[in-house]
C-alpha positions as a printed NumPy array, in Angstrom:
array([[-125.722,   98.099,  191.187],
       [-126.267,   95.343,  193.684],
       [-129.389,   94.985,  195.688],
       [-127.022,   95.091,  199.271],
       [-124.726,   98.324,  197.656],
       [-128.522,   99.35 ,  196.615],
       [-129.467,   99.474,  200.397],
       [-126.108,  100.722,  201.444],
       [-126.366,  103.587,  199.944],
       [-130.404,  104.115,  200.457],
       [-132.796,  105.429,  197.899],
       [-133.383,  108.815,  198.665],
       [-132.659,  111.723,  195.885],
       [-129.593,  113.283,  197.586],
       [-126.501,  112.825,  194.807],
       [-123.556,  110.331,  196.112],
       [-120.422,  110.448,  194.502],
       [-118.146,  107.367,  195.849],
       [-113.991,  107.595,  195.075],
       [-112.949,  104.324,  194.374],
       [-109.61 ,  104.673,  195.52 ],
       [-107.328,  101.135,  194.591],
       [-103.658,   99.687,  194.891],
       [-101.698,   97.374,  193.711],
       [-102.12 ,   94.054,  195.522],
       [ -98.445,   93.583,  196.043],
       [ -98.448,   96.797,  198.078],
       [-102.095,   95.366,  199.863],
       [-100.121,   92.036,  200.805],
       [ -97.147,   93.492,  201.626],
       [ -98.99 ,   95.92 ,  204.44 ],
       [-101.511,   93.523,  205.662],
       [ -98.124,   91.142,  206.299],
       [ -96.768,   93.846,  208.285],
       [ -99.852,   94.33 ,  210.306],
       [ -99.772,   90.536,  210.98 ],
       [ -95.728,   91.064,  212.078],
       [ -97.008,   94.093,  214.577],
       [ -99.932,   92.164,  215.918],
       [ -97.952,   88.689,  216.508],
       [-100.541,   86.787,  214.131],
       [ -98.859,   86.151,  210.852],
       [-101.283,   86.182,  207.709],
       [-100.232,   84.644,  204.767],
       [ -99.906,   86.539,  201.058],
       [-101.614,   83.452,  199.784],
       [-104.34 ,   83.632,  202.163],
       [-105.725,   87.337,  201.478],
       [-105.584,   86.444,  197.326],
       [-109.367,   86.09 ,  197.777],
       [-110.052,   88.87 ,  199.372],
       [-107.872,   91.016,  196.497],
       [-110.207,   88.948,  194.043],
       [-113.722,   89.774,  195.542],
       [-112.656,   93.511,  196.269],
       [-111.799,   94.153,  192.257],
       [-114.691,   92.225,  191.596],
       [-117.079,   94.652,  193.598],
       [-114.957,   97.601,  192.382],
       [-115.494,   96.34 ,  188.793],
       [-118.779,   96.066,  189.5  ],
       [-119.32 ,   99.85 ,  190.832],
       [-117.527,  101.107,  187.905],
       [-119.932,   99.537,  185.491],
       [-123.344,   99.828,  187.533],
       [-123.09 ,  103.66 ,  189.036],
       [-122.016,  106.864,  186.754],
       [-120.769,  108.702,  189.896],
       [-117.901,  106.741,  190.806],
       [-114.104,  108.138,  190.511],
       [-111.43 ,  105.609,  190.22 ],
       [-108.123,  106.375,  191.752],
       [-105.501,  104.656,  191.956],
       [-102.824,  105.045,  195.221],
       [ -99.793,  105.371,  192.627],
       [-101.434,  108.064,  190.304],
       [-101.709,  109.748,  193.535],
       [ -98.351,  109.32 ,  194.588],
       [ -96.905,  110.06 ,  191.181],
       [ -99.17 ,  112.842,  190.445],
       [-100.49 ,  114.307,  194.021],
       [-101.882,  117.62 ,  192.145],
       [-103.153,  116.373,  189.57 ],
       [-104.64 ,  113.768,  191.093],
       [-106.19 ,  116.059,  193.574],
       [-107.65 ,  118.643,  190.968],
       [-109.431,  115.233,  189.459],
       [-111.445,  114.772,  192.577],
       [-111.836,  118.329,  193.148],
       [-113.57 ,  118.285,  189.657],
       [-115.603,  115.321,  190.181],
       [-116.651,  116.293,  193.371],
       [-117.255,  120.129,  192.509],
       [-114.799,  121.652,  195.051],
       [-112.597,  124.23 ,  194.36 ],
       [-109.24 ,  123.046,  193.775],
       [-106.199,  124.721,  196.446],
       [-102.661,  124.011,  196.849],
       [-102.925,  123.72 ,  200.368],
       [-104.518,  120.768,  199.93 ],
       [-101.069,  118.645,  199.281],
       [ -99.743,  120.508,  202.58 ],
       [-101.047,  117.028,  204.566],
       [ -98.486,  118.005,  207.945],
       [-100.187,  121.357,  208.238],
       [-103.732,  120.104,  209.052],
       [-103.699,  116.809,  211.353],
       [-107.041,  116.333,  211.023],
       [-107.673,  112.154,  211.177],
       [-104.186,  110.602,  211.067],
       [-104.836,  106.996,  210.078],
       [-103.054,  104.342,  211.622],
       [ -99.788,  103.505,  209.213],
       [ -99.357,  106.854,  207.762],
       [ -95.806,  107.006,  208.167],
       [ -95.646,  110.232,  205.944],
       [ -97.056,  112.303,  208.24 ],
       [ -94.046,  112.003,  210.524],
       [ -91.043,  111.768,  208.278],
       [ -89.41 ,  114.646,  207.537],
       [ -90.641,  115.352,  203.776],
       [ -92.841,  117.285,  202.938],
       [ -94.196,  115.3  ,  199.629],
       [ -96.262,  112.308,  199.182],
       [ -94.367,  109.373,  197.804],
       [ -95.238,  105.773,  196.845],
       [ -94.759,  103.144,  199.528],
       [ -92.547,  100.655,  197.153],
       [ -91.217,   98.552,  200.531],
       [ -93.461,   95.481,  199.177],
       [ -90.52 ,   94.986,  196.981],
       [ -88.425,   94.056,  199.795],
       [ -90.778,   92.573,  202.154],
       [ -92.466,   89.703,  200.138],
       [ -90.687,   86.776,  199.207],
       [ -89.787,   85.53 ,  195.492],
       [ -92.386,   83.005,  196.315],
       [ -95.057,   85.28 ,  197.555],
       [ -95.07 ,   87.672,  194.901],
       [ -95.299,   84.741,  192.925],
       [ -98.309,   83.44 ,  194.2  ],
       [-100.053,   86.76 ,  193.331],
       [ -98.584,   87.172,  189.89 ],
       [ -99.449,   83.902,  188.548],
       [-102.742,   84.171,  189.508],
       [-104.685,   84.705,  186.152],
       [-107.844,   85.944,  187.952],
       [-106.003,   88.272,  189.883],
       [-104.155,   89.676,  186.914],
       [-106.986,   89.778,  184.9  ],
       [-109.124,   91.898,  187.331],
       [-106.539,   94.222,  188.226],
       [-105.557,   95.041,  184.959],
       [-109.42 ,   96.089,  184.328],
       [-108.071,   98.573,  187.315],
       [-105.172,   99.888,  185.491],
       [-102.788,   97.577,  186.877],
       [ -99.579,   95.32 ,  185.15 ],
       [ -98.704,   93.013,  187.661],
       [ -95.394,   91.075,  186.322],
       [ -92.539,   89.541,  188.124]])
């Protein structure tokens, strides 16, 4: 573990568990576009590669320096919502209920962009729109980037064309 993660998490005795929770870059740039669109300041695909690169790194990193850390990633989630659910209720030693997929019962914290939360289906489904939003060129730039690749498949990812 690094020395500034170290501090981060302190040194006392109490047991942290961290969920690592990932997604595939096309679906990062895609969303942090649209956030540039909303806010008027445009951010290009080509500019955020390096932040994509450092954040597998660190992940990477995690995964190999602390024993407590669950990796999940967005589209097992999506594809598998209870399963995916009863793996962090295992790791994390909480009782597993179906209630927990019922995400429009309990509002709790409703993070900015959830647009499930206020369509009108009741299941959790994969947020695919990055195939429509980036350019040939943009998904390019990601794809043919052999350190990207190469990191995220570490993750679980195939990033291809």
């Amino acid at each position: 573990m690094r020395q500034d993660d170290q501090k981060r998490m302190g040194t006392d005795p109490i047991i942290r568990k961290i969920l690592l929770l990932t997604r595939d870059p096309r679906g990062l740039a895609s969303s942090n576009k649209l956030a540039g669109i909303r806010k008027n300041v445009p951010r290009s695909v080509s500019s955020k590669i390096p932040v994509y690169i450092e954040f597998a790194q660190r992940a990477l990193r995690l995964l190999e320096s602390h024993s407590l850390v669950l990796l999940l990633r967005y589209e097992d989630l999506c594809a598998n919502p209870s399963g995916t659910i009863r793996k962090v209720c295992n790791f994390l030693g909480v009782t597993y209920n179906e209630s927990m997929l019922q995400f429009k019962e309990d509002r709790g914290h409703v993070l900015k962009g959830n647009r499930m939360i206020f369509d009108e289906r009741n299941t959790i489904s994969e947020d695919t729109s990055w195939i429509d939003i980036l350019t040939s060129n943009e998904i390019f730039s990601l794809v043919e980037n052999q350190q990207l690749i190469s990191l995220y498949q570490k993750l679980g990812y195939k990033l291809t064309n």
